[in-house]
C-alpha positions in Angstrom: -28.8 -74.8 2.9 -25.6 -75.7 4.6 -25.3 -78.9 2.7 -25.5 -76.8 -0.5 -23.2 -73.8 0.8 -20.2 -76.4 1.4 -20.9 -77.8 -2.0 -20.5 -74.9 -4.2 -18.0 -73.5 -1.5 -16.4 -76.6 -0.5 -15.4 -78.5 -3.9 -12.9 -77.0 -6.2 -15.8 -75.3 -8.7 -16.4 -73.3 -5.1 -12.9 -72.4 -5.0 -12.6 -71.4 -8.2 -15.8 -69.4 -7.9 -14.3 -67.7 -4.8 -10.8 -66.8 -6.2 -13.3 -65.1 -9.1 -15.5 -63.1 -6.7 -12.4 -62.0 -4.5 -10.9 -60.8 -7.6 -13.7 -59.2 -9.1 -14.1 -57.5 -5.8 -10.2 -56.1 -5.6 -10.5 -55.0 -9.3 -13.5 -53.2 -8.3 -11.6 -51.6 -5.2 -8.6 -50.7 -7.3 -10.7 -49.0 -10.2 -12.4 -46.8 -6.8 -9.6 -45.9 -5.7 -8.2 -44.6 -9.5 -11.3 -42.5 -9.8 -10.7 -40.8 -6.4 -6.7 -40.2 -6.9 -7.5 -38.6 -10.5 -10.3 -36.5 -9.5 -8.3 -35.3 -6.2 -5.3 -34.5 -8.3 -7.0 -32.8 -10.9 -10.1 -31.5 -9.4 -8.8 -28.4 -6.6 -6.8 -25.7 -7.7 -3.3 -25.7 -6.7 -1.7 -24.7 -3.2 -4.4 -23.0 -1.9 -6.4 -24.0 1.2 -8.5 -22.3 3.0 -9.3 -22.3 7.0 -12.7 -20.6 8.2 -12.8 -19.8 11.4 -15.0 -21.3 13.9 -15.6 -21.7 17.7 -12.4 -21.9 19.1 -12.0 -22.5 22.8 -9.0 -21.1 24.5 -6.6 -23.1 24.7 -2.3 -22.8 26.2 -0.4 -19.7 25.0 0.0 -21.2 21.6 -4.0 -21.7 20.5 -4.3 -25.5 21.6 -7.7 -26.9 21.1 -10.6 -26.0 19.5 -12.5 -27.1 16.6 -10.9 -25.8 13.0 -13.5 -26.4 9.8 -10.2 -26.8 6.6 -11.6 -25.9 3.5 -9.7 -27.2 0.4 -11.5 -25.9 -2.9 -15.0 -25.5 -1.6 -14.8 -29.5 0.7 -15.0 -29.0 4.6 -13.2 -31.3 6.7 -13.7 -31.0 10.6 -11.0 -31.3 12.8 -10.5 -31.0 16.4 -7.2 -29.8 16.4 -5.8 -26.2 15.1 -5.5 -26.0 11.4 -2.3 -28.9 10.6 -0.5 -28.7 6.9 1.6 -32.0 7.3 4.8 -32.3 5.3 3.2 -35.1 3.7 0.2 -32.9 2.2 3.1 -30.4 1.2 4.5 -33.6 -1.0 1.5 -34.4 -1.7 0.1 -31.2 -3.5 3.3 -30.0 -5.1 3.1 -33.4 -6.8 0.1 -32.8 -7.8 0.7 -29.0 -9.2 3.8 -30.3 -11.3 2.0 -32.9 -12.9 -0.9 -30.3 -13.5 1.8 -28.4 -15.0 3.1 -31.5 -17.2 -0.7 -32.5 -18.3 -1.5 -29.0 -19.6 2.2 -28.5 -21.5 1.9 -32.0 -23.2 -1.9 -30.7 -24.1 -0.4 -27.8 -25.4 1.8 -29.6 -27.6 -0.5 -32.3 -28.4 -2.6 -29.2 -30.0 0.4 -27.9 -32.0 1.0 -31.1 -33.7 -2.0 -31.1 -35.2 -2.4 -27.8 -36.1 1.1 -28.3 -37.8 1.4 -32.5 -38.4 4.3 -32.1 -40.3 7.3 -30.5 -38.9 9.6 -27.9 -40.9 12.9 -28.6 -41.7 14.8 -27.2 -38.5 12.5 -27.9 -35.8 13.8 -29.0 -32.9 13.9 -33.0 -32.5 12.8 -35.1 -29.1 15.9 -34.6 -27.3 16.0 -30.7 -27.9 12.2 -31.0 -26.9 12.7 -32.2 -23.7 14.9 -29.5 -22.7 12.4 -26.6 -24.2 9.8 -27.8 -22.3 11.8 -27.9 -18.8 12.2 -24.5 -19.6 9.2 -23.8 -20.0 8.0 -24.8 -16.4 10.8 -22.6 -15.4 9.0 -19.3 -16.9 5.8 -19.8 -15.4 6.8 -18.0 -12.3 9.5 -15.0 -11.5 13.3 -16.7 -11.4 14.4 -17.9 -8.4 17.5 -18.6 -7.0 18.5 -22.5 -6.3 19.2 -23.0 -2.7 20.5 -26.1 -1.2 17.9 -27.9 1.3 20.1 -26.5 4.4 20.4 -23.2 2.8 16.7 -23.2 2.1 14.3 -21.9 4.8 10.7 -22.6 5.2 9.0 -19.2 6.2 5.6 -17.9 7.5 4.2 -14.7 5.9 1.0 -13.6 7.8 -0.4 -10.8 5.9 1.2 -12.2 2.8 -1.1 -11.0 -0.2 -1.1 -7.9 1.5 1.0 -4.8 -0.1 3.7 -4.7 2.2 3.0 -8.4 2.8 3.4 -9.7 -0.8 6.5 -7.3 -1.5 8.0 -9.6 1.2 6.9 -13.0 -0.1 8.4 -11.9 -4.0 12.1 -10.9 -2.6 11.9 -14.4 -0.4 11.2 -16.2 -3.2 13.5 -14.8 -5.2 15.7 -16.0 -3.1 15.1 -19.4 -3.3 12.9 -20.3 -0.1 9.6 -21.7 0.8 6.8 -19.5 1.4 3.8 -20.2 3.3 1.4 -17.1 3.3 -1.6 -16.8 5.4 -4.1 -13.9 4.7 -8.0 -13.3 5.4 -8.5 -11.4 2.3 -9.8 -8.7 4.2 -7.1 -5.8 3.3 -5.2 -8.7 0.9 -6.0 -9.6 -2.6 -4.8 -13.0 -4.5 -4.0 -10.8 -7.3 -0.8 -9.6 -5.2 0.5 -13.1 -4.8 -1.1 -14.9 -8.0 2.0 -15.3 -9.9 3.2 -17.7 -7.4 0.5 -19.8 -6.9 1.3 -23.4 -8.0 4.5 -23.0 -7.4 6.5 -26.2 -5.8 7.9 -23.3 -3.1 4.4 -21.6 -2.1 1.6 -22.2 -0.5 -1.1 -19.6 0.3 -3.5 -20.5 3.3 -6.8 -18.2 3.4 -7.1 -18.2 7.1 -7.9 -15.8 9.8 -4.6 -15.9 12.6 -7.3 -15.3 15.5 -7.2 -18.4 15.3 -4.8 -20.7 15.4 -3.1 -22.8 13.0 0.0 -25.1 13.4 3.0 -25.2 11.1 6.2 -26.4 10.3 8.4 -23.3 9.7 12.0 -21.7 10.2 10.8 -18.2 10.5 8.0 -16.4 10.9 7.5 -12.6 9.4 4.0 -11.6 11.4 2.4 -8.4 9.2 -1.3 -9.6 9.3 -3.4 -6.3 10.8 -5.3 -4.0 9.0 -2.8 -0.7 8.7 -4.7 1.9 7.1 -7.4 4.0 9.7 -10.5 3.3 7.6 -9.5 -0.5 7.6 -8.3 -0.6 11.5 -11.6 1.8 12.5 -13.8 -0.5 10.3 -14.1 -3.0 13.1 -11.9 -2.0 16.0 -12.7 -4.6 17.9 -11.6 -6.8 15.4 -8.3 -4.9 14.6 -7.6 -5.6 18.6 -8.0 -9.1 18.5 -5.5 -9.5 15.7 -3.2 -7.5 17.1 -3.7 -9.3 20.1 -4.8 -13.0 19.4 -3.3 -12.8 16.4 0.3 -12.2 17.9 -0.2 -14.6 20.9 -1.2 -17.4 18.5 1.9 -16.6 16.3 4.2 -16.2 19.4 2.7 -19.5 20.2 3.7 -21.2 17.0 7.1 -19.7 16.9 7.5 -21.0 20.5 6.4 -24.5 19.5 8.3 -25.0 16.6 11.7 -22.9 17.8 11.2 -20.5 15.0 11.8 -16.4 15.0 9.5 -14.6 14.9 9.6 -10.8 13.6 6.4 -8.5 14.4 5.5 -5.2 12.1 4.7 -3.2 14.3 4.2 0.7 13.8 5.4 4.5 14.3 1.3 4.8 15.9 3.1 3.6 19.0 4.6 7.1 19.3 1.3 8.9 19.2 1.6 12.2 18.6 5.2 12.8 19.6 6.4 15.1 21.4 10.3 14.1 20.8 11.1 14.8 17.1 12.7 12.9 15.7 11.5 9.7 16.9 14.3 7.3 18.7 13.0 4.0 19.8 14.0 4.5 23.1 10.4 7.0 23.3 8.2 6.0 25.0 4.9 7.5 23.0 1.9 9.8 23.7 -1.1 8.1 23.1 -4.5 8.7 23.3 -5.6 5.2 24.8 -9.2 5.9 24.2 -9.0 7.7 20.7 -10.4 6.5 17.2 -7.1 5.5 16.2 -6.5 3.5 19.7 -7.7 0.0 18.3 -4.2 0.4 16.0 -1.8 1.8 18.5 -2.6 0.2 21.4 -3.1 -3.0 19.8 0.8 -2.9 18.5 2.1 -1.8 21.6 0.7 -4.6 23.5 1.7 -6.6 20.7 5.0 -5.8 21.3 4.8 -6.3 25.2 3.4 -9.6 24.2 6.5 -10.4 22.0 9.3 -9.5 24.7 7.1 -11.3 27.8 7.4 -14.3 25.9 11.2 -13.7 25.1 11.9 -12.8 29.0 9.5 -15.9 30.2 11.6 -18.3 28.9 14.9 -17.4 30.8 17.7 -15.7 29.5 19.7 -16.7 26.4 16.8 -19.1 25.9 17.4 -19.8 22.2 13.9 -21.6 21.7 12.3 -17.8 21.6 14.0 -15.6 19.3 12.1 -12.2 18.9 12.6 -9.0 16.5 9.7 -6.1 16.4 10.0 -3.1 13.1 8.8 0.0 13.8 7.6 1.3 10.5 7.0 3.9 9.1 4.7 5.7 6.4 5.6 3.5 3.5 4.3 3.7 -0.4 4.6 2.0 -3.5 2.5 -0.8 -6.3 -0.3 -2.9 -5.1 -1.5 -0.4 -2.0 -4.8 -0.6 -1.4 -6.5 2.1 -3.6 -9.2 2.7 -0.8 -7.0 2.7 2.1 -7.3 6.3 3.0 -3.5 7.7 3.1 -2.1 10.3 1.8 0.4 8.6 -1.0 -2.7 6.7 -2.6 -5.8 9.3 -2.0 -3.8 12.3 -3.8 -2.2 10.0 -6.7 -5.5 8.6 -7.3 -7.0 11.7 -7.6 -4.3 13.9 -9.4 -4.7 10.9 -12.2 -8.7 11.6 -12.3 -7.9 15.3 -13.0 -10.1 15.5 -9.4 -9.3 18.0 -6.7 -6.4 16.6 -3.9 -7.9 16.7 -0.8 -5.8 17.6 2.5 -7.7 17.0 6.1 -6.4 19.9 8.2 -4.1 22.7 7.3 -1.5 20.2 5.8 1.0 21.6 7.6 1.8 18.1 9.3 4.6 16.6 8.7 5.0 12.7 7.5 8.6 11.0 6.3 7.5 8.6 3.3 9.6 5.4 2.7 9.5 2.7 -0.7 8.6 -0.6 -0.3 11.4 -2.3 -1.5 13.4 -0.3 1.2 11.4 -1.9 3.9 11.2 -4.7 2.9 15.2 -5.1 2.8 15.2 -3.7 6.0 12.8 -6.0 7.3 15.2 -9.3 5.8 18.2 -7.4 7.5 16.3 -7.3 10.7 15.2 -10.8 10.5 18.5 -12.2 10.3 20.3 -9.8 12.5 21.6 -10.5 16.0 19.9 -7.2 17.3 16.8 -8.0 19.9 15.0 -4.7 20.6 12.9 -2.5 18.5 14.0 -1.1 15.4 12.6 2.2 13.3 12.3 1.7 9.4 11.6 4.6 7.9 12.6 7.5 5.4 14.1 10.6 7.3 13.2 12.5 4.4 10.3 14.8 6.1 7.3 16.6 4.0 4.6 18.7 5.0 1.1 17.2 4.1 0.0 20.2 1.5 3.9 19.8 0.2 3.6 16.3 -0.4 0.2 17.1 -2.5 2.1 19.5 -4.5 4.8 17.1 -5.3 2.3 14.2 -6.4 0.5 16.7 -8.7 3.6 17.8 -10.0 5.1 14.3 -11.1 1.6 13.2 -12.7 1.3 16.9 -14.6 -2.1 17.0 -13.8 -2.7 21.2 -13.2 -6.1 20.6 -13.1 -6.4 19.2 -9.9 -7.1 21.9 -7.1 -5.6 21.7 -3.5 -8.6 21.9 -1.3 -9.1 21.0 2.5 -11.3 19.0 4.6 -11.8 19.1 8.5 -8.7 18.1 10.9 -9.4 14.7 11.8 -9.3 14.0 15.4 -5.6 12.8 17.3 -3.6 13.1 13.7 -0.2 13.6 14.6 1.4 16.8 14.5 5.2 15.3 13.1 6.2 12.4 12.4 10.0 11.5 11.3 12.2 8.4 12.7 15.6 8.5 14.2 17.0 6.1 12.1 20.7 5.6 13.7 19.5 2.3 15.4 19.0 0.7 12.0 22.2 2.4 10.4 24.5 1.1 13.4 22.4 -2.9 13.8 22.0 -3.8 10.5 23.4 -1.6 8.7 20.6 -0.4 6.6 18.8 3.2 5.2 16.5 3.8 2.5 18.0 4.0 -1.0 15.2 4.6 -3.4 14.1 8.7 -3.3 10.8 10.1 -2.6 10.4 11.2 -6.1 11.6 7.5 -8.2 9.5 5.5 -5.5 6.3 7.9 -6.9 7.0 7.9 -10.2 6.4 3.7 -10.0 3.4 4.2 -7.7 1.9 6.5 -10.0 2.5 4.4 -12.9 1.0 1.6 -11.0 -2.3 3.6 -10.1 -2.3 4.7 -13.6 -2.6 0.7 -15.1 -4.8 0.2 -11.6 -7.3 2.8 -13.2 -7.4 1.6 -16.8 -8.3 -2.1 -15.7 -11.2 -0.7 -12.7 -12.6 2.9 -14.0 -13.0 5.5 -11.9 -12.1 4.7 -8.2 -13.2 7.5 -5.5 -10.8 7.6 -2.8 -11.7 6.9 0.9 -11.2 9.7 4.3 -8.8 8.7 6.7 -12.1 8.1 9.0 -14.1 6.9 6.2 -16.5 9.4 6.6 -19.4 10.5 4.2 -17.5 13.2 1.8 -17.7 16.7 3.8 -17.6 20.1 2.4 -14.6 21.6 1.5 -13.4 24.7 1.2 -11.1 25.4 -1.9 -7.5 26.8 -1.3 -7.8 29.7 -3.2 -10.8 31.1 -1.2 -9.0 30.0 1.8 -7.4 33.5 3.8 
């Protein structure tokens, strides 16, 4: 045996047979290899990863340690750490997007050709070509601004393909930076933030921030938390813990990576006032046991959370810079048709022709602010020098049953009766920010009236209902439909 192993091996027919079988065995690597680069690159859709959440075990402030399971198109990968996007994967896919892009365009033309193999006189020749299909590639998404790479900022978006959330994420992109979005899906819809997706500046991470997740960013705009009470009361255990968790694993982040961080927090921290208007030097009245308690108590801890961390790290300590919005009611496209306010349960229903219901008397007061005006004030806030809380709201104050009238009246819909339903329990009596904080800081106040900011939420619901039917609104408590008692019959 070893006699005939160093003949074949040992005499230059061996050699020869060896330098054959290693090659054979690197062509059969290489070709391996091929088949797994193509079918990663064009087997996962685009800049979207998601992160399930698992058993976590507490870790430091941050969200150290743990076990993460990273989904990526339907493939689990287990990890040990927190959920890590590298800056090489970030290469990696937008490479892979773009030539995604490239593949499909070329297919496109490919398909033209031979629908029309011989061009008219006129058509444009290779050179022209070239430049028609770059921009092409340019119209697939919204226009964006070109921003150096030190005027370009990397930012966080927790909440992202939410409604206030995904406002946000369009005027950032817009502007020419990178967007990282990370949403649960639970009050956030894709649809909000598809017509970004596969873009070389976004990535949107379906991930729950209970948990914690690690990545490079410059700022960090923290929004995730159910907002609307049949959301928040769903699970209010739940709606604590990301006001909570959620926070502390962002603060964490921010902490670790020297970014600022900017909470949304709420005008629920006031309660049911008993200052009107509301300054932000007010302290609240809030019912710490009530149904709505999971919400306001959960932001204002978030908020003691957010100034703690500021104040642990020592004065002027530049690693930890912190902002917190109070906001207000706001309104406008892509709210959630079920979420159980005011602005989307009577538009919804004025459209059906169906009767607007009111809990209570109506004779509560509410101040009702566009999106796009909080959304700048939430940029000015961001990139202000001012450190404490901050109201962003519309002064503009309504009654409840006047608000109903107005709605019905800009969708000219007289069919639709104004009827009530019971009070629900701790809803606040008034409710109308002091907004001379925000005018004096950073120099901002809404812009957009009441009545244009309805007109393009109506039209919104309107397209909304054409596309889903009939949609039945939910109760602030979401409660089983009550009885109601119709305002004409009413004393």
């Amino acid at each position: 045996m070893s006699h005939s192993f160093r003949h074949w091996f040992g005499s230059s027919t061996g050699h020869r047979l060896n330098s054959s079988i290693r090659a054979a065995f690197l062509f059969i690597v290489g070709a391996l290899a091929l088949i797994i680069s193509v079918n990663c690159v064009f087997g996962r859709e685009p800049l979207v990863l998601r992160a399930s959440s698992s058993h976590v075990r507490g870790g430091d402030e941050g969200g150290n340690g743990g076990m993460q399971m990273l989904q990526h198109d339907g493939r689990q990968v287990e990890s040990h750490e927190p959920v890590l996007v590298s800056e090489e994967l970030r290469r990696t896919i937008k490479e892979e997007v773009r030539a995604e892009i490239l593949a499909a365009m070329a297919e496109e033309e490919k398909k033209r050709r031979q629908e029309a193999p011989h061009a008219r006189p006129g058509t444009l020749g290779d050179g022209e070509r070239t430049v028609s299909r770059q921009e092409q590639l340019g119209q697939l998404y919204p226009p964006t601004a070109t921003l150096s790479e030190g005027q370009r900022r990397r930012i966080l978006v927790t909440g992202g393909a939410g409604f206030v959330g995904s406002h946000l994420v369009d005027r950032l992109m817009a502007e020419g930076h990178e967007v990282i979005v990370v949403d649960n899906m639970f009050t956030g819809r894709k649809k909000n933030v598809a017509h970004w997706i596969g873009h070389p500046h976004f990535m949107l991470i379906v991930h729950d921030v209970v948990e914690p997740i690690l990545l490079e960013v410059d700022q960090i705009y923290h929004l995730a938390c159910p907002a609307s009470p049949p959301h928040y009361q769903y699970n209010p255990i739940k709606t604590i813990k990301t006001s909570t968790m959620g926070t502390l694993n962002m603060l964490g982040l921010a902490k670790r990576v020297r970014a600022r961080m900017l909470l949304t927090s709420t005008s629920e921290v006031y309660g049911d006032p008993q200052i009107h208007p509301q300054p932000e030097s007010y302290w609240g009245n809030v019912n710490p046991i009530g149904p709505r308690a999971c919400y306001d108590e959960g932001k204002r801890v978030a908020e003691t959370m957010m100034y703690a961390y500021r104040s642990q790290g020592g004065e002027g300590d530049s690693s930890m810079e912190v902002r917190v919005a109070r906001i207000f009611n706001t309104f406008g496209p892509r709210m959630h048709p079920n979420d159980g306010r005011v602005v989307s349960n009577f538009i919804i229903q004025a459209l059906q022709g169906k009767n607007i219901t009111i809990y209570g008397k109506g004779r509560q007061t509410r101040s009702f602010q566009y999106v796009d005006d909080l959304v700048s004030g939430l940029m000015k806030l961001m990139n202000s020098d001012y450190e404490l809380p901050v109201n962003l709201g519309n002064p503009d104050e309504y009654s409840v049953k006047d608000f109903a009238l107005l709605v019905r009246e800009l969708v000219r819909n007289m069919d639709s009766q104004i009827v009530h339903l019971p009070a629900t329990k701790d809803d606040p009596a008034k409710r109308k920010p002091d907004i001379t904080t925000a005018k004096k800081e950073l120099g901002w106040e809404p812009t957009v009236s009441v009545r244009d900011g309805l007109a393009k939420t109506i039209e919104y619901f309107r397209k909304e209902l054409e596309e889903t039917g009939e949609i039945t609104p939910t109760g602030p408590e979401a409660a089983r439909p009550q009885p109601h008692v119709e305002e004409s019959k009413r004393s």
